[in-house]
N, C-alpha and C positions, 0 to 999 in steps of 0.2 A: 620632843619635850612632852611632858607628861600633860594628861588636858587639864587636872586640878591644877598644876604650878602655872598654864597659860590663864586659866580663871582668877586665879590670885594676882598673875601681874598685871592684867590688865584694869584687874578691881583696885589694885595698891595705885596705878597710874591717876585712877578716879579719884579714890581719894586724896590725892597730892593736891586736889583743885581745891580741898577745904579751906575756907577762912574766916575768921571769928566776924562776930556780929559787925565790929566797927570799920570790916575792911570790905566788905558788901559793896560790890558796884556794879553798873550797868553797860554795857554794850548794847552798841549798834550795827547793823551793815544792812545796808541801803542802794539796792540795785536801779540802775536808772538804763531807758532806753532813749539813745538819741537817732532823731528822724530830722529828715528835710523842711523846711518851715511850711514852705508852699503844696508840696504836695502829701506830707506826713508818713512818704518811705523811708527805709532801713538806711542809715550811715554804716555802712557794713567796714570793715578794719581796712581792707586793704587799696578803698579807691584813694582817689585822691581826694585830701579833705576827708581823708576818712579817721575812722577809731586811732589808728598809730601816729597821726598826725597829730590828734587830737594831744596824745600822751605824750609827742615829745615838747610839743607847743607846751605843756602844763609843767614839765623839766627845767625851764626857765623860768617860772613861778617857785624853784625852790623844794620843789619832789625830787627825788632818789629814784632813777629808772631801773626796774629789773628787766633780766633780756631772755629769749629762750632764740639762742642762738644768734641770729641778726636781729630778731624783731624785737620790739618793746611790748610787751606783756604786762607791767604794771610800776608803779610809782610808791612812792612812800618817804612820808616824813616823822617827826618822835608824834607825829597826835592821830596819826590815819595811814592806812592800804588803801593804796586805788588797785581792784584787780580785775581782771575779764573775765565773765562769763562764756559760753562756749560761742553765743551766737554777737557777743562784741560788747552785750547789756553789760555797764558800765559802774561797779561797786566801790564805793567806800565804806570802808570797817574802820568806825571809830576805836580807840580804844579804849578801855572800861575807865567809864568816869563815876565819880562820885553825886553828881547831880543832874540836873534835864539841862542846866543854864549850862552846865561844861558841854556836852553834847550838841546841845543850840547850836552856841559858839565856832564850835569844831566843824558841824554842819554847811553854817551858813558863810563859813569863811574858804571851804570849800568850793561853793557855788561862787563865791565872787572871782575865784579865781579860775574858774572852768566857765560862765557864762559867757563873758567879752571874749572867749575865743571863739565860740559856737554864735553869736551875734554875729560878728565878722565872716561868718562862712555860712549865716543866715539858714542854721540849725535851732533844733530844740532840744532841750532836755526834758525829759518826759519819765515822770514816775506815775508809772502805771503797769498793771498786774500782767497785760500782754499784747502783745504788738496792736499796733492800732488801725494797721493796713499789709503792711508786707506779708506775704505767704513766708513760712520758713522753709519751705523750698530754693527761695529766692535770697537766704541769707547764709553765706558761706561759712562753717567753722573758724574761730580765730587761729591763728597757728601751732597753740599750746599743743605738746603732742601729746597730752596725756587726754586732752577730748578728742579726739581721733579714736584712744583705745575703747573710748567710752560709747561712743558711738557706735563703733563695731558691735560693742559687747549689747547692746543695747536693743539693738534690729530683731535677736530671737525673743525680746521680754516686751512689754505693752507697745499697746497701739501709739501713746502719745508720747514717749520716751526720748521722742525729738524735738517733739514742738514746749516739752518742758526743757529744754536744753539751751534749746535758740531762739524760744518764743516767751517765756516767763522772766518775771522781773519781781522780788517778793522785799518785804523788808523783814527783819530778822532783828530778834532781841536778844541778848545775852545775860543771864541772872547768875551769880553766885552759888555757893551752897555752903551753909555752918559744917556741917558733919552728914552724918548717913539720915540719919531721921529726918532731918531737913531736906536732904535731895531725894527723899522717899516722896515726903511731901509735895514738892514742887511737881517734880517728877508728874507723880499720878494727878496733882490739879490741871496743870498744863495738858495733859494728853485727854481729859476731862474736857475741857474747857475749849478743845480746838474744831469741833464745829459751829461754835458760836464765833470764836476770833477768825475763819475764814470767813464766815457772814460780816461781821464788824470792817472788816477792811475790804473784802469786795470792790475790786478797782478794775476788772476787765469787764465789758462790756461786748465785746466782741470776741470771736473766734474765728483764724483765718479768716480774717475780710468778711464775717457773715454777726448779724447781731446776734449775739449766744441772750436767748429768751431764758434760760435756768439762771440758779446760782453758782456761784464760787466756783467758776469753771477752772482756777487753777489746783482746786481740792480734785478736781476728776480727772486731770492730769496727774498727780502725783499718782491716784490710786490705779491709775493706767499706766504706770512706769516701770515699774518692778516690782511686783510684790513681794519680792527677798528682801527687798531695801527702804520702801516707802512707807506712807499712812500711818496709821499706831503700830509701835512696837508689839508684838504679840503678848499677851500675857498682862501689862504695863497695867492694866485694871483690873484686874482678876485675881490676884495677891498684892503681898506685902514685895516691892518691888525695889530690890537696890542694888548694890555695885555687884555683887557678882552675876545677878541675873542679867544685867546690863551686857557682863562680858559674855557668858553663854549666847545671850543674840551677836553678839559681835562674832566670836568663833565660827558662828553657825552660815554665814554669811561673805560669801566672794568679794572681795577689796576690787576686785577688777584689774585691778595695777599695782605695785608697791613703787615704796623710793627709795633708792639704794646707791649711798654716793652721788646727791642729788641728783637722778637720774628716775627714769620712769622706768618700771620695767612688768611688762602686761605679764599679771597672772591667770588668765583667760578664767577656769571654774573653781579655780581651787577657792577653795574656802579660808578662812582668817586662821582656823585649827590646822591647817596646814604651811603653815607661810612662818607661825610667830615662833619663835625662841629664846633663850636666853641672849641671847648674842643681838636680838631685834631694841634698837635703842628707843628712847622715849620719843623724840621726832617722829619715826618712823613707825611708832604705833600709835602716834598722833594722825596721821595720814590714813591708817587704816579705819581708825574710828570715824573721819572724816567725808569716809566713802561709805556711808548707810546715810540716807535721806527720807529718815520717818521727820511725823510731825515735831517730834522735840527728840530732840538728838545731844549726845553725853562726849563732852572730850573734857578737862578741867572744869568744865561750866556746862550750865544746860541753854541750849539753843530751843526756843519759842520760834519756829521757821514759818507758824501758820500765815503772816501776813502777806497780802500784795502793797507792792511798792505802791506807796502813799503819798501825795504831793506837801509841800510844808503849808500852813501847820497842821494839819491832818495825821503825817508823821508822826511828830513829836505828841500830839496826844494819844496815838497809840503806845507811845513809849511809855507815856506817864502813867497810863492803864496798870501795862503788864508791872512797874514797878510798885503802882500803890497796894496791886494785889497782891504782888511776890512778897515784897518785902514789908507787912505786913500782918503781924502775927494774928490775928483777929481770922481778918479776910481768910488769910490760908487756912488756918484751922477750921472756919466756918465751911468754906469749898471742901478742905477731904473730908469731910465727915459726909458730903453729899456725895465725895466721888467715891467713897468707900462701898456705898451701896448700892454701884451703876458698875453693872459688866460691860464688859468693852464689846460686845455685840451691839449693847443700848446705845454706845456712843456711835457706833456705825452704823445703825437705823438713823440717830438724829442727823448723822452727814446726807444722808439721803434725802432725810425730810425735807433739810433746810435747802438743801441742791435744788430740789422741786418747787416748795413751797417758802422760801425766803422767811419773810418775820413772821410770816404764819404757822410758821413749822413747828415742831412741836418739841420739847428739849426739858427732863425731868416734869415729868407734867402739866408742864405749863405752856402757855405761846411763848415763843421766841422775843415776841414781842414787849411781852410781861419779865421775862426772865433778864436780859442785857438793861436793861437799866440798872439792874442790880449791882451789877460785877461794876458802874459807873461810882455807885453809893458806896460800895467796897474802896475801891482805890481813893476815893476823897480820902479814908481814914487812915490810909495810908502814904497820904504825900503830905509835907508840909504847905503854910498860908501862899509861900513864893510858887509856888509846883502846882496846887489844884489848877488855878486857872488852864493849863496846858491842855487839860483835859475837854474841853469847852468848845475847841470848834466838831472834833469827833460827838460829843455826848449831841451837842443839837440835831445833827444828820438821825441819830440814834434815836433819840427821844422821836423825832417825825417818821419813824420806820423806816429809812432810806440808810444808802449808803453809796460811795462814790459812784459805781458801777450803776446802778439807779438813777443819780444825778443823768450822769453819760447822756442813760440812755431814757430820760426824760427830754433832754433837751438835741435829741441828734434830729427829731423830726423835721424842728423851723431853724435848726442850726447846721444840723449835716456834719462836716467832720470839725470842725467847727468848735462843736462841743468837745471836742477830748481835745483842745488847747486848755481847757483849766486843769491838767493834770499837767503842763508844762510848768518848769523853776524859771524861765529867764529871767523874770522882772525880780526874782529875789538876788539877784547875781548882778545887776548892773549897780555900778557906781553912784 
């Protein structure tokens, strides 16, 4: 197939995710790590009491089990995916709602129904950005065989390509887009804006069992994962950036695996220019797009991936953030006009800064510190009187320079592990 007609179909696939202003909504997906209460190891899938148990015990709550072969690999009913990550971390994907209170909702009635089973077998849920004790050496792959391919593929590209596999846990926002202009915009604010939103949500405190003294230790994983696939998009700030340049990064770029007759089938190096053709259906270049893991990533919608999984309501006022900036014309226009004039080198200097230097760091010339209260006064203007409040338990952390991962590891000294139970859900799950 010729490379212009693969550029076009994959840029006409993009476009098909357009929707008019009044149909605008929001996603969620919300990864969670469950550990043992007493001692805060990995619930790894296949002991007993473990992850699969968990998922069929949650089957008579009323989910829809999916199977890869014998096992149970994930759940789903009409408002949510429960699905597994590589090292067992435990995802619900909301589906795109109109408000924070629909999302709430959906959220928290999730947890009521996943908590009393993890009570009972005297587990935790734990949203937090990465393990809080297990080595991931010590935590098996779940059976999916398509992490298996990944994994292999994986061992010749970064150092941490593992421990973001089996060791990370992130929450992840899903925005709309009007047309092309509008996913330009977002596009480039979003890829703008993602050194500050790994600082803002900052929830690991540790790495492999050791206190990680930097920042956003899961931003330096990513950028040690693959660099075909991770970090900013290349280019994404440096022009005017939209759906075909999107598909050019996608072409240029190894899927690792395709799906073919629901099936996984490893493409080892070939690239996406080699795999797509006329005959490759719309699922199945849903999959491919699926397999690039930069910071904001394009399938029907644009993925906001920078978060670490956030405990409620912590969560939810990251949600309410990214949508009072998104979807707010003000805000957005105000941020690209600033991210118009930031080459994507400057955004990778500010990753580093803040890596180092947290709220000290430096980000369009200003302190870090000076600068994220802003993006706070943004989203007010963009959420309605019912919606601001959401915002509120995130902006206070914010306002006092802190952020979960800080909290952690302010209180680990007279608390010990102690302190990373406030990233645990069970008290919002019981009865």
């Amino acid at each position: 197939m010729e490379y212009e007609k693969q550029v076009k179909q994959i840029a006409a696939f993009i476009k098909s995710g357009e929707k008019p202003e009044e149909s605008l909504k929001i996603g969620v997906e919300l990864e969670h790590i469950i550990v043992k209460k007493d001692s805060m190891e990995s619930v790894t899938y296949y002991e007993e009491e473990g992850i699969e148990s968990i998922l069929k015990k949650l089957i008579k709550k009323g989910y829809e089990p999916k199977y890869e072969g014998d096992y149970v690999v994930g759940l789903g009913d009409q408002e949510a995916a429960i699905t597994l990550e590589p090292g067992g971390q435990l995802e619900i994907s909301i589906k795109p709602c109109s408000s924070l209170q629909e999302v709430e909702t959906i959220y928290l009635d999730f947890l009521k129904k996943i908590i009393p089973i993890l009570e009972e077998q005297n587990q935790l849920l734990m949203a937090i950005g990465y393990h809080p004790k297990t080595s991931i050496k010590d935590i098996p792959f779940n059976p999916k065989k398509r992490y298996g391919y990944m994994a292999e593929y994986f061992q010749t590209k970064g150092i941490y390509a593992h421990n973001m596999m089996k060791g990370t846990a992130s929450l992840q926002v899903v925005i709309d887009y009007k047309n092309e202009e509008d996913f330009i915009k977002k596009f480039r604010v979003a890829n703008f804006l993602s050194p500050l939103l790994h600082l803002i949500t900052d929830n690991a405190p540790v790495f492999e069992g050791h206190l990680y003294k930097k920042n956003s230790i899961r931003s330096t994983i990513w950028e040690n994962t693959d660099k075909d696939r991770s970090s900013i998009v290349p280019n994404s700030l440096n022009k005017t950036f939209g759906y075909e340049d999107y598909a050019k990064y996608i072409l240029d770029t190894p899927p690792i695996f395709i799906m073919k007759d629901g099936e996984a089938v490893r493409t080892y190096d070939k690239k996406a220019e080699e795999l797509i053709n006329a005959d490759t259906t719309e699922k199945e270049l849903d999959h491919i797009l699926s397999m690039v893991f930069p910071d904001v990533r394009i399938r029907t919608y644009i993925e906001i991936r920078m978060g670490d999984a956030l405990p409620y309501p912590l969560n939810m006022a990251y949600v309410a953030l990214i949508k009072g900036i998104f979807y707010n014309d003000m805000a957005l226009n105000y941020l690209y006009e600033l991210a118009k004039s930031t080459e994507e080198e400057k955004v990778r200097c500010a990753k580093k800064a803040i890596e180092e230097k947290g709220f000290e760091g430096r980000f369009k010339c200003k302190a870090v510190k000076d600068f994220v209260p802003i993006l706070f006064d943004l989203a007010k203007k963009g959420l309605d009187e019912s919606e601001k409040p959401y915002l509120l338990p995130l902006e206070k952390l914010i306002i006092n320079k802190k952020n979960p991962a800080l909290v952690i590891k302010s209180n680990m000294a007279s608390k010990g592990m102690e302190a990373f139970k406030w990233c645990g859900l069970n008290q919002f799950g019981r009865e």
